[in-house]
C-alpha positions, -999 to 999 in steps of 0.1 A, spaced: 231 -657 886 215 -634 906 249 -613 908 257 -614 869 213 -598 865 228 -569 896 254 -559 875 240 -556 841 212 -533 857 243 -510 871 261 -510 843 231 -504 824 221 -472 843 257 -461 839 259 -461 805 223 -440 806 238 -419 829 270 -410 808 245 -409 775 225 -383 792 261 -362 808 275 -362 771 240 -350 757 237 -323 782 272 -312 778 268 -312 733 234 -290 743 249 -264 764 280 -257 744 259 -255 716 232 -230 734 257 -207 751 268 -172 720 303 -174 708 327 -146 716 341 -141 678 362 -116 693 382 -137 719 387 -164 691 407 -139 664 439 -124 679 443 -84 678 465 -72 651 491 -54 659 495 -17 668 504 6 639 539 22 644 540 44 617 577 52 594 608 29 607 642 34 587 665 11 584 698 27 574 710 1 546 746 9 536 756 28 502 756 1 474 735 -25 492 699 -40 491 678 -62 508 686 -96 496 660 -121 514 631 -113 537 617 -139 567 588 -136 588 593 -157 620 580 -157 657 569 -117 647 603 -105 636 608 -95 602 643 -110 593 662 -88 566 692 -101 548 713 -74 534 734 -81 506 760 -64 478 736 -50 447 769 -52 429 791 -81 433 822 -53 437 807 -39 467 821 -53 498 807 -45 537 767 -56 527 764 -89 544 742 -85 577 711 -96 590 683 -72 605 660 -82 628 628 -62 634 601 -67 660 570 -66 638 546 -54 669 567 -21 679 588 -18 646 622 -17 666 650 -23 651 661 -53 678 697 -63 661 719 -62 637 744 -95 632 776 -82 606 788 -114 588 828 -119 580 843 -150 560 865 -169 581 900 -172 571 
């Protein structure tokens, strides 16, 4: 009996003392000044005029945005033009053109 009375006093004080860790922990990162700044990423730099040379009788088809490149799918813009289907892929930070894949049909 006496054992059972010893450990509901310890376990008593260490559920106090946890209490007391969890308030003090909710207080101070309450009290201490957000940095707004560090939360919101930076845009990205300007880089001014990019061209991307789009052959003669062909037009941008479908545009993706994914892990910052700026997928372009070039197609016909006249179903009797032949030579349009490629993909571009531009890095949307520096605006370089980083690849161009040329698409055949398999025979």
């Amino acid at each position: 009996m006496q054992a059972l009375k010893v450990l509901v006093i310890v376990m008593g004080i260490a559920i106090l003392a946890g209490v007391a860790v969890i308030g003090v922990t909710i207080y101070q990162r309450a009290a201490e000044p957000q940095d707004e700044t560090a939360a919101s990423p930076a845009p990205p730099p300007a880089f001014g005029t990019v061209e991307v040379p789009i052959p003669e009788g062909c037009s941008v088809v479908e545009t993706v945005v994914a892990d910052q490149r700026l997928i372009l799918r070039i197609g016909p813009a006249d179903i009797s033009v032949a030579g349009c289907d490629r993909i571009y892929i531009v890095d949307l930070a520096s605006g370089a053109l980083l690849g161009v894949l040329l698409t055949t049909p398999v025979l």
